[in-house]
N, C-alpha and C positions, 0 to 999 in steps of 0.2 A: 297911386302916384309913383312909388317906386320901382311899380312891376313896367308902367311905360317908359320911364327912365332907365330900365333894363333892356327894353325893346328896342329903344333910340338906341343905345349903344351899340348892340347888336348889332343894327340895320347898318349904320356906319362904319362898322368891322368892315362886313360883308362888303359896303362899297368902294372901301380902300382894300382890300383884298382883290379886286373885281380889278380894280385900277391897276393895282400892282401888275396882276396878269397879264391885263391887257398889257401893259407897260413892255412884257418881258416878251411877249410875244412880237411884238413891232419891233421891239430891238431885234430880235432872231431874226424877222424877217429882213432887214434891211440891211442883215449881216450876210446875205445871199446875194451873188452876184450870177448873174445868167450874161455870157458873151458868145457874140456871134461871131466865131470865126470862119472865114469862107463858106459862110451855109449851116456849117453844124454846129449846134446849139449844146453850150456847155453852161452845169448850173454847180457855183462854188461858195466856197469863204470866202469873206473878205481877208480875213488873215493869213489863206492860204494865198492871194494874189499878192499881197502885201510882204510877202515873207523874208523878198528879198531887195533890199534898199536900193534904190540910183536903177531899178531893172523897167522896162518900159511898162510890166503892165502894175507895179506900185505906183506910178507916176501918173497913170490912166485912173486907178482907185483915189489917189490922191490929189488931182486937181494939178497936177504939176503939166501931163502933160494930152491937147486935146485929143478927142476920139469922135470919130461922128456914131448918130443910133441908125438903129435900122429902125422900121415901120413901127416895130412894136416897144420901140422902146428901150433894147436890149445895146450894149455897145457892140459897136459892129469895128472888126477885127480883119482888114481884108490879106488872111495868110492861108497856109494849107490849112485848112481843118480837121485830115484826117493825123497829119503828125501833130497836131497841137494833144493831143489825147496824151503823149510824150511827153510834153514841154509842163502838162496838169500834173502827170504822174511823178514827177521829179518834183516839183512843188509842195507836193503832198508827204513825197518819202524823202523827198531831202538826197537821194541817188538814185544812179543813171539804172532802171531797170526795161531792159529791152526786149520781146519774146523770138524765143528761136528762130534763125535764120531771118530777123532782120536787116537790108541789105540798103536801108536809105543813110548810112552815115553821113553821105555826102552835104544831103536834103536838111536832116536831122540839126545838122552842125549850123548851117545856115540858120534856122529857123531860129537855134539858142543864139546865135549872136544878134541876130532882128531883135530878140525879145529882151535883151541886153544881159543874158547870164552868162558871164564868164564860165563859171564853175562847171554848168552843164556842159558849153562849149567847150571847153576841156577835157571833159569826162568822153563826149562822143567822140572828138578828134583822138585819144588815146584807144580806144576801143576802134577806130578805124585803123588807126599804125597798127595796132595788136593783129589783125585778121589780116591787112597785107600782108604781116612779115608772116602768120604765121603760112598763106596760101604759097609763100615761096619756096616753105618747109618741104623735106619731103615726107608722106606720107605713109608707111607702110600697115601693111595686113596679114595675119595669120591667122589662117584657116587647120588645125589637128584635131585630129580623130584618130582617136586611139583603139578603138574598138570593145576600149577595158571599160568595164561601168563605174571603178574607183577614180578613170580620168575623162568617160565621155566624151562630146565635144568642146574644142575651147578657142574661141573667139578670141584675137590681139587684136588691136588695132591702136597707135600711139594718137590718134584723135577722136577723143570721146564724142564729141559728133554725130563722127558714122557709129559709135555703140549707142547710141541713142536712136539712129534711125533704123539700125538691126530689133533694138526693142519694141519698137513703135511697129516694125511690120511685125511682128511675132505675135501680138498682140493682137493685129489683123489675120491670119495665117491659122490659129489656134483656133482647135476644133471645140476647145470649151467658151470660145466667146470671154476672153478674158477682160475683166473692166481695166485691168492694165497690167504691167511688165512683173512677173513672178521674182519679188527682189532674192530668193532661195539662190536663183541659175546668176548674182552679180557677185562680182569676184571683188573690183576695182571700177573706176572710170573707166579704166580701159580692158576689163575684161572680164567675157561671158565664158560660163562655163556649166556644162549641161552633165550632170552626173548622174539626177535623178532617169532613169530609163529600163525595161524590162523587154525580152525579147517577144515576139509572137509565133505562133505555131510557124508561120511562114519565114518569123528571122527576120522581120521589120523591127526595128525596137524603135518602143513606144516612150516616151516622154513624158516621165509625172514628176506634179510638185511634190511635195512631203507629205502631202492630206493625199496623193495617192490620186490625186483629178488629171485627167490626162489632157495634154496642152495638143502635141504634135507627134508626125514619127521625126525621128534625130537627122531623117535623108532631108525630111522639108527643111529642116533649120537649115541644114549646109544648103543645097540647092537655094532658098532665102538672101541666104548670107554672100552667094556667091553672084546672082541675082543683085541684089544689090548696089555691092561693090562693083558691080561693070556700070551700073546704072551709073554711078558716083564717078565714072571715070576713073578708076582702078586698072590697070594692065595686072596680066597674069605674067610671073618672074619667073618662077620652079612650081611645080606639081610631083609631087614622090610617090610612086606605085599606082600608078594609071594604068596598069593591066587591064582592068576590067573594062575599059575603053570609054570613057566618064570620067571627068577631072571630079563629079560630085561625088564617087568610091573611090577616090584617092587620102591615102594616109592625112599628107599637108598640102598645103596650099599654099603661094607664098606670092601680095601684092603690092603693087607700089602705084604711086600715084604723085 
């Protein structure tokens, strides 16, 4: 008798244990929201949608305000879809993060004010004044080559930007196939400098990190760099010792933009 009275116990552990789960599992589930905004299908928290009070899409989670579904069920959201990936990621981090060379503030700003977030909407609108005033700026560039291995070549540039897209080609350009930018050759934000390098029988000099792997010769960097900067709309200002009839065997270089 007491051994089945130990079995019954059991069995009903097990089925309120069973319940429990299942319990916690339906709540997880219905704490998932999937919204169709213009076609593309996003799957979130509810507390990430919720996050921010009086905003259109807490309003939509909370009944305050309606949304039609699409076919399958999902709220259907009729805005951009590719900037809403934006308006999630803010959500999520709580600030404005945007990837390099992002150029829809315009779109962006719109979208955060549809969706009724100040905060963001502010955050894009200042990050748009910021990149006008700073495009008004002027931009200069300095290209030296010292010939010396204690100073190699050295990259200026007062907008870290273009030393961002000097490293990104270098990276492409580089005969070791590098998975990315050799932080050894960074100075600052704003400046590269290539010290590592050894000469060849011919008087190429060759370009190693510290581990001695060889990246490029020091002519492709400049040629690169100079490449570049015209790509970028850069004007050339002074060039010093262009004898050799090559602005890329010239001492400096010196651009504005």
């Amino acid at each position: 008798m007491e051994e089945k009275a130990n079995r019954r116990e059991n069995e009903c552990e097990e089925k309120n244990s069973n319940s429990e789960g299942s319990e916690k599992d339906k709540d997880y589930k219905t704490s998932l929201i999937t919204l169709n905004v213009g076609g593309y299908l996003y799957i979130t928290q509810k507390q990430t949608l919720t996050k921010y009070p009086d905003s259109f899409l807490e309003g939509i989670i909370n009944g305050r305000i309606m949304c039609p579904f699409d076919a399958d069920g999902h709220y259907f959201i009729d805005r951009d879809g590719l900037l809403f990936r934006h308006i999630l990621n803010f959500l999520r981090n709580g600030e404005l993060l945007l990837p390099e060379g992002f150029r829809e503030n315009q779109l962006l700003a719109h979208e955060a004010e549809f969706f009724q977030l100040k905060v963001l909407s502010d955050a894009v609108k200042s990050r748009w004044e910021k990149e006008q005033l700073a495009s008004r700026e002027t931009t200069f560039l300095e290209i030296t080559d010292s010939h010396d291995r204690s100073q190699g070549l050295r990259i200026f540039c007062n907008a870290p930007d273009f030393i961002a897209k000097i490293k990104s080609r270098i990276v492409l350009v580089s005969k070791s196939r590098l998975d990315g930018f050799p932080e050894e050759f960074s100075v600052s934000s704003n400046i590269l400098q290539f010290k590592y390098f050894i000469k060849s029988e011919n008087g190429t000099r060759l370009v190693l990190k510290e581990d001695n792997t060889f990246v490029c010769t020091l002519e492709t960097l400049k040629f690169e760099a100079i490449m570049t900067a015209l790509k970028c709309g850069f004007r050339l200002l002074t060039s010093l010792d262009c004898s050799k009839g090559s602005i890329v065997h010239s001492d400096a270089l010196h651009f504005i933009k």
